[in-house]
N, C-alpha and C positions, 0 to 999 in steps of 0.2 A: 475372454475373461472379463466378467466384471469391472468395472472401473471403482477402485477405493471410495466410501462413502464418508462419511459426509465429507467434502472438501472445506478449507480451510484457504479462508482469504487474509492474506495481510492488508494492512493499509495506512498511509501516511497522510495526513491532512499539512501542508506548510503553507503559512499566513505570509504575504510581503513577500513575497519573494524576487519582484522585478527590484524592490527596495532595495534591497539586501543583498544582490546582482550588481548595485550601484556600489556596495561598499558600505550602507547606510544600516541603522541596527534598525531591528521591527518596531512596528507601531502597537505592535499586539501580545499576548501570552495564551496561551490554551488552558483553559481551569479544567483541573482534572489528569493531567498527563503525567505519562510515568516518570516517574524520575531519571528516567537516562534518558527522554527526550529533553532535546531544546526550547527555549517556552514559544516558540514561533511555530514549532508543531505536535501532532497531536496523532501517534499511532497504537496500533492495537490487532486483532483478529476478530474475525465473525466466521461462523461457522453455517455453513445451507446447508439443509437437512435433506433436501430434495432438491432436482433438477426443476427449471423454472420458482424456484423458489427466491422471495424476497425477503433482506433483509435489514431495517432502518437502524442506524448509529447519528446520535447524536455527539456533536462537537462545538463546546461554547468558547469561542474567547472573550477579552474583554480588551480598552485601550491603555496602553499605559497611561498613565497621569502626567506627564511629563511631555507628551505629546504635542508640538504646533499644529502639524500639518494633521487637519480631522478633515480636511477637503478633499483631498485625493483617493479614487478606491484603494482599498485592500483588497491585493487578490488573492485570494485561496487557490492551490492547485492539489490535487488528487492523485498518487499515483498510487495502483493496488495489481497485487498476482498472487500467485498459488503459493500459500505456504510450504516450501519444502519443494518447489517444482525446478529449480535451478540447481540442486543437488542431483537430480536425474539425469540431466543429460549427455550424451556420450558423445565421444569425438566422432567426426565422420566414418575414420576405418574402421572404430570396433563398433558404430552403429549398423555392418554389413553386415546381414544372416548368410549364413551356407546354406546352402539349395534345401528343401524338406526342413531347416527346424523352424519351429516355434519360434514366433514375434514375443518378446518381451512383452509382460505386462505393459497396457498406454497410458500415461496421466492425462486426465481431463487437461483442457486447455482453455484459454478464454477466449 
């Protein structure tokens, strides 16, 4: 069967994080972010239209003003996955087909 098109990525961009791991509040905010994000991160979706396809998102923060420490990086980390792909999965036993049927539709995977 076909595999559902266009796929749908999520994605979460989070500023500081080894900071904020420490217990310490960010150095940064994301201009632009939803309002039920954090101002330390910065998510959304993008959609491929095609396999092999690329897609660019920009994400700007800025520092707060209140900030000492402007010496030490900021690290940014990334994580992203299929929108809606962790709603599919099934448990091991009812992942078993009976002999002769039909494999379930497959979701792409990354």
């Amino acid at each position: 069967a076909p595999v559902p098109l266009p796929p749908v990525l999520e994605y979460v961009f989070d500023a500081d994080t080894d900071r904020r791991r420490l217990g310490q509040a960010p150095r940064v905010s994301f201009l632009g972010r939803r309002p039920s994000d954090p101002e330390h991160q910065f998510s959304d979706t993008v959609e491929l239209p095609r396999q092999h396809a690329r897609a660019c998102v920009k994400a700007t923060f800025q520092l707060q003003d209140s900030i000492r420490d402007k010496l030490r990086p900021i690290a940014v980390t990334l994580a992203y996955g299929i929108q809606g792909a962790g709603a599919t999965r099934q448990s091991r036993g009812a992942a078993r087909q009976s002999r002769g049927a039909a494999l379930p539709p497959l979701s792409p995977v990354l």
